[in-house]
N, C-alpha and C positions, 0 to 999 in steps of 0.2 A: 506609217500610222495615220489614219482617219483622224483628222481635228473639226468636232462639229463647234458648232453655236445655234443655240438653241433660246429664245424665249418664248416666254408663255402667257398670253391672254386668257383671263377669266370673265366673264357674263353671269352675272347673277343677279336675278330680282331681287325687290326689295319689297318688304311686308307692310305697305303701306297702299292709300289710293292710286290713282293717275296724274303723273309728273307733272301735271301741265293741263290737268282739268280737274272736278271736284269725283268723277264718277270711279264707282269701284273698279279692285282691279280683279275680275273674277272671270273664268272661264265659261263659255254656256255649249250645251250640247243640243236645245231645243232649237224648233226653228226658229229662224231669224225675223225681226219684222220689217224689216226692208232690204233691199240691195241696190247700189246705184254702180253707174262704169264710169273706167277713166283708161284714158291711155298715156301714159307720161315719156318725157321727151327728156333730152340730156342738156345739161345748160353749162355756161363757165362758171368755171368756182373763182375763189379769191382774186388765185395767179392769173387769170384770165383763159387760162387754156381751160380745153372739155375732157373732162376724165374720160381716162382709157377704159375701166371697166363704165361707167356710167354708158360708154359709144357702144360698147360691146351689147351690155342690153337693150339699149334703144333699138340696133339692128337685129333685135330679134322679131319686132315688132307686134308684142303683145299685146291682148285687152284682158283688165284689170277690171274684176265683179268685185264689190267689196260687200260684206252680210253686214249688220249690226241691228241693237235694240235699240226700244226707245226710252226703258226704265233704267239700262245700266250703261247705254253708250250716250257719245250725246256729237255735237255739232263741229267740235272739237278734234273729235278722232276724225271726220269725213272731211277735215279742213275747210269749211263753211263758216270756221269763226274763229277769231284768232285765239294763243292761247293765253290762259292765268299764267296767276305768278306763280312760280316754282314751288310745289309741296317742300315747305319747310319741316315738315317729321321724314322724306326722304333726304331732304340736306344732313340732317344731323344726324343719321346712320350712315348716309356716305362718309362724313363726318370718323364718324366711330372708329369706319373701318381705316381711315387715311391715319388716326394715331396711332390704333393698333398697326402699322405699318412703319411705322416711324416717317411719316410721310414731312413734308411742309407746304402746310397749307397754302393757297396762292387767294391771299387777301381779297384782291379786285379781280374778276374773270369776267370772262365774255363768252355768252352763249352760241354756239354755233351751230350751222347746218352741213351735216353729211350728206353731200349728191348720192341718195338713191334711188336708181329710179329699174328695181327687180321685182316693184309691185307691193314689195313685204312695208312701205308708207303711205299713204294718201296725197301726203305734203311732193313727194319725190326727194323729200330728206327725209334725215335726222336727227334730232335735236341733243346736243351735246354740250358740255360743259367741262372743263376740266377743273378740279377739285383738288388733287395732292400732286405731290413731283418728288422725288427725289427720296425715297423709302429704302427700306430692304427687309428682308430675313434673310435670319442664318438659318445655315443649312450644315452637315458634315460635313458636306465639301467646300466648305467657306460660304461666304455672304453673296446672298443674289439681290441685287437691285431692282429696286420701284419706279419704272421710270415715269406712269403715270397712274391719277385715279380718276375715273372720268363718270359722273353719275348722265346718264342718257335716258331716252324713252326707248323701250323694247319695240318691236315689230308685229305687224297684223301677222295672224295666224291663217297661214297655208289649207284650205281645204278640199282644193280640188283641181287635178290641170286639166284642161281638154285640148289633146294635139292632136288628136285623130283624124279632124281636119282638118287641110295643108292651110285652108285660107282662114280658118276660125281659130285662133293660139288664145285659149281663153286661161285667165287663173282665178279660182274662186279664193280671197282672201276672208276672214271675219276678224273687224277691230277692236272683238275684246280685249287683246294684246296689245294693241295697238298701245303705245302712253305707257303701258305699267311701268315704275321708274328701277331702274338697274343701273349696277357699277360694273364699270369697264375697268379690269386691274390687269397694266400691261408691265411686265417684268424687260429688264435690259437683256442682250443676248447673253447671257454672266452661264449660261447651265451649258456644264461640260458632258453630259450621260447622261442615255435616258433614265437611270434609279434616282440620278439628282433632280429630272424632272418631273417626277410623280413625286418625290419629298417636295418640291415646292409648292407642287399643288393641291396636297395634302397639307402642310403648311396653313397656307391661304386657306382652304377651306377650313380649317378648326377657327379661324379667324372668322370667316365670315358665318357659319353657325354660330357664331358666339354673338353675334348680332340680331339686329331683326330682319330677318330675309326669307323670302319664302322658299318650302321645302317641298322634294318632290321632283317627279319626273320632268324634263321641260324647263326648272326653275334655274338651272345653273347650266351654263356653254360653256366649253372649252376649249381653244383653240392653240397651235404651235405656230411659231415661225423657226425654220432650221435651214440649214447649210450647211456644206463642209466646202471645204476648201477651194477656191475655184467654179464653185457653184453659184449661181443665185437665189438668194433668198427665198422659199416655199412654206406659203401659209397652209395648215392644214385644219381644216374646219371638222367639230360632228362629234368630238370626246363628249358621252357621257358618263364614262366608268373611267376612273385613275388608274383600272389594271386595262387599259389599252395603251395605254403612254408608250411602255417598253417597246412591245410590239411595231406599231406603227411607227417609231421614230427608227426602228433599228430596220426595219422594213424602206422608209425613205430614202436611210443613207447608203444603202443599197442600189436602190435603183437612182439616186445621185451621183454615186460611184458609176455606173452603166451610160445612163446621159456623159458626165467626163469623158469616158471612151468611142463613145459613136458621135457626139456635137462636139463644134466649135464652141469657143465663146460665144463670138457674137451670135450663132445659135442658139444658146438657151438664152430663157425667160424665166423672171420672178412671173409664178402665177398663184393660185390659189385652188387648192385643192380639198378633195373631204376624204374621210375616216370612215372606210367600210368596216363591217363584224369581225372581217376574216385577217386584219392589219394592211390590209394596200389599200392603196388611195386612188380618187381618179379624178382627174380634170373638173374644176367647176366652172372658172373663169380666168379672166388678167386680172393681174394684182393692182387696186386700184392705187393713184397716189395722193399728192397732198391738195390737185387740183377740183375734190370734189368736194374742198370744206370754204363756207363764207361766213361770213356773222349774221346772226341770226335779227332781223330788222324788225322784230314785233313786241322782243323784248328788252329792256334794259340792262346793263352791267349787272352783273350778282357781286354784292357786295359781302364779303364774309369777314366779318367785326370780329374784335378781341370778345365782346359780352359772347357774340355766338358760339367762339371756339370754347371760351370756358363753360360756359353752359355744355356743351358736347362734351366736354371732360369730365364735368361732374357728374354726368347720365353715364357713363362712359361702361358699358357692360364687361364682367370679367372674363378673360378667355376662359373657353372649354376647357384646355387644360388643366391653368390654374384650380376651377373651380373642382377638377376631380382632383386630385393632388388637398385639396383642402375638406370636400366631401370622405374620402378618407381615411382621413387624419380625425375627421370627427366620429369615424368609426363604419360608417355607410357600406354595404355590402356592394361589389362588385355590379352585381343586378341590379339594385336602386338605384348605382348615379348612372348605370343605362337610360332608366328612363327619364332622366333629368337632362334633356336633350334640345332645350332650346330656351330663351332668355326670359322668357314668362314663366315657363316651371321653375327654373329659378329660383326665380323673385316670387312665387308664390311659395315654394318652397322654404326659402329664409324667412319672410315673412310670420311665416307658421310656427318654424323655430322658436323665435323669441317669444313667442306663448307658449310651446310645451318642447323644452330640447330633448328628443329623442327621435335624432335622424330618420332610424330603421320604420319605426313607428308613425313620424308624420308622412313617409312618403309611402307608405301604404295606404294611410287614408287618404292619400292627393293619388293614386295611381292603381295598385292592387285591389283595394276593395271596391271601386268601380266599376273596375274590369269584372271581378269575378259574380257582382251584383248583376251586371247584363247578362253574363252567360247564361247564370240561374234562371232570372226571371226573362230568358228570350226574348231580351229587346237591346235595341243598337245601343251604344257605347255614348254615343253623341247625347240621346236622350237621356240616357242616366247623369253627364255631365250637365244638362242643362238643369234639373235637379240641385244633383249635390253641387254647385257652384260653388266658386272660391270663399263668398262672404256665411255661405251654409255650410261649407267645409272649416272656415275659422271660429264659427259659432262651436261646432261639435269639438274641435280641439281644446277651443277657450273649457268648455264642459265637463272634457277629460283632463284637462291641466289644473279642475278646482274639484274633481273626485266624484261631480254628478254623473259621472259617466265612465263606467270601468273600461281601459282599454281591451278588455276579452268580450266587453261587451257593443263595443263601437260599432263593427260590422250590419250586426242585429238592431241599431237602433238606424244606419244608412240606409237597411235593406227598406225600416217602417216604413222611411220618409219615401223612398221612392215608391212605394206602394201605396203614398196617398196621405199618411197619418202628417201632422204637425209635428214640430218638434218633440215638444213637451208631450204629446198624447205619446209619442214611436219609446220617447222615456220609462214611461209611465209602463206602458204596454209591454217592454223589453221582459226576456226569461232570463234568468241566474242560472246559470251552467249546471249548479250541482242542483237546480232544481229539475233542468230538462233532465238530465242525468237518473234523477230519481222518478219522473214520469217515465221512461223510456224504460227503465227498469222494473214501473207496474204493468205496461203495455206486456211485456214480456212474459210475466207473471199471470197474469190474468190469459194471454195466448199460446202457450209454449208450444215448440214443434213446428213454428212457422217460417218460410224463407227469409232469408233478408229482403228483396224484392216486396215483399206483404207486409214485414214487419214496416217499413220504410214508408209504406203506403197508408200504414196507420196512425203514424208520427207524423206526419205532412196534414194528415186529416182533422187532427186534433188540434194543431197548433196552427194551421190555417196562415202559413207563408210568414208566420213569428220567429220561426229560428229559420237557418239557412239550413239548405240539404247537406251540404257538406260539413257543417259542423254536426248535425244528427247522426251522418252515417259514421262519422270517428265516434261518437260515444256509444252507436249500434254496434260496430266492429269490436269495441270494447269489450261490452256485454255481454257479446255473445260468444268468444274466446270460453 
């Protein structure tokens, strides 16, 4: 019988600025307004000795383009000036997430540098910090352990290689990625199977959307390290989807099994490998070791006080779980707490509650009738949100929660506003259902024998974007029965 061992590293941003400068952390697709070159070299770390992977890309001898702006990058990413101090709103979600872990915090720490030098830094490191130690979740299969939580700066983003020529080894880098601040959550070898290691990882993840962290393609890495028996340890790089764990891991321990039979020991090597579509993996490098980390000399100890860690506790966001388990209970339909999918709807959410409790209700007006207001009036989602905002979306609740405002009629006074009217005019101007009702049924009277299509076109004409189409065409359906 196969005995593997298996842990699992996670990378996930964090929904905040730049770790270690003031500038946003946002992606750009225009062009760039400048670019400058570098070619970086491999140095000793701590131990004194030169990392094996850091040697490994030195000798590949590349040059490094790097793109950046001048409104949203700044001097900081091109390391031309040293960095600030630590974005204290990315402390206290790393934070978050080390209690949600059952982590212990580590009071006094020291910032450090990771010898990279693959082009993906400017510096030839990266800037690292360790944050929790000693965590866990449960899992069915028992308890997997935390063995670290490490908040770091992400890496420049990859645009372009040129190796077509033997003597030109170019890489276009751009460092709007560069800085953006992410947690590194590194698990003990504890996972016995690959199904216990997709629950972990789903695990963690409920955990870290239950936080503030960015969402979306690119925003979370995931990495393995595995063995079985007699093997050396293999990192595997490149998980974006949790239904590739099984696969790939059972695909490894395969071709681990095959390495056993044809190498020696001292033949194989811990190396690091990545995660194709198809579940095999293929060579990327040597597995670096602990010779490419030193202390980072520009910035000071991080001091993390009992006031900060209580403060993080008190801010302290509910898991996802919990928070469906209690969504619920308060009656919320299955569909509604789908869209209550990240820590701001939430909190805008509850919020709303304690002005009008009726779950089903307030999260249609914070999600449903926005959506279906853009579709009608053909314009993007974003702009209608930029409208109806949270503090005009508590107005309109406060309104319905004191009778000025019937909730049959809520939709129809959203549509006024985003169509330009004030509050109080979209009020004022609003139709009473059994009056459209009874227009729609002089329309009809006065035109009989005409399609729905015309009828529909005369309703719209008259009431000039006052009621919504979809509610016209249920009382035209009616009627015409």
């Amino acid at each position: 019988m196969v005995i593997m061992k298996c842990g699992l590293e996670i990378h996930q941003q964090l929904d905040s600025h730049k770790l270690f400068c003031k500038c946003p952390s946002i992606l750009r697709n225009d062009t760039p307004d400048f670019e400058i070159k570098r070619k970086l070299h491999a140095v000793r770390g701590e131990s004194g000795e030169v990392d094996v992977a850091a040697e490994f890309e030195t000798s590949l001898d590349k040059e490094f383009i790097y793109q950046g702006y001048y409104d949203t990058t700044c001097l900081v990413e091109i390391d031309e000036s040293p960095p600030l101090e630590i974005n204290k709103e990315a402390l206290e979600i790393a934070l978050h997430i080390c209690i949600h872990l059952n982590c212990e915090i580590i009071p006094i720490t020291q910032i450090m540098r990771k010898i990279v030098i693959d082009g993906s830094n400017t510096t030839g490191f990266q800037r690292t910090v360790l944050i929790g130690r000693n965590g866990f979740v449960e899992t069915k299969s028992g308890k997997v352990r935390i063995a670290t939580v490490m908040l770091e700066e992400d890496a420049a983003r990859i645009i372009e290689k040129n190796y077509e020529n033997e003597n030109k080894k170019e890489v276009v880098f751009r460092v709007d990625r560069l800085g953006i601040p992410l947690v590194e959550i590194a698990t003990e070898a504890d996972i016995k199977s690959p199904e216990q290691c997709k629950e972990v990882a789903l695990l963690i993840g409920d955990i870290l959307r239950s936080c503030k962290v960015k969402r979306g393609i690119g925003t979370i890495r995931q990495d393995i390290n595995i063995s079985i028996t007699g093997h050396p340890r293999v990192e595997i790089k490149g998980f974006q989807d949790v239904k590739m764990f099984i696969p790939v891991i059972e695909n490894e321990i395969k071709r681990q099994e095959e390495n056993l039979k044809k190498f020696s020991s001292e033949e194989l090597k811990s190396e690091v490998r990545c995660a194709n579509p198809d579940g095999t993996t293929n060579f990327l490098r040597p597995m670096p070791g602990s010779a490419r980390m030193y202390p980072e000399t520009d910035l000071p100890l991080l001091y993390i006080t009992r006031d900060v860690i209580n403060k993080a506790k008190k801010t302290l966001p509910k898991l996802r779980s919990d928070v469906r388990v209690e969504l619920e209970r308060r009656g919320l339909s299955k569909e509604m707490i789908k869209l209550l999918n990240n820590e701001e709807k939430i909190k805008n959410f509850e919020a709303l509650l304690k002005i009008l409790n009726d779950p089903n209700f307030v999260a249609k007006v914070l999600f449903i009738f926005p959506k279906e207001i853009a579709s009608h009036r053909k314009i993007s989602e974003s702009d209608v949100n930029e409208i109806l905002n949270i503090d005009m979306i508590e107005i309109i609740v406060d309104y319905v929660s004191k009778g000025k405002i019937k909730k049959e009629e809520t939709k129809q006074v959203m549509e006024r506003i985003v169509d330009g009217e004030k509050l109080e005019d979209a009020i004022k101007s609003k139709i009473e259902v059994h009056d459209l009702e009874s227009e729609i049924a002089k329309i009809i009277k006065e035109k009989p024998g005409l399609g729905f299509g015309a009828y529909m076109g005369l309703i719209m004409e008259k009431f000039n974007k006052r009621v919504s189409g979809k509610e016209a065409s249920e009382i035209l359906k009616k009627l015409l029965k």
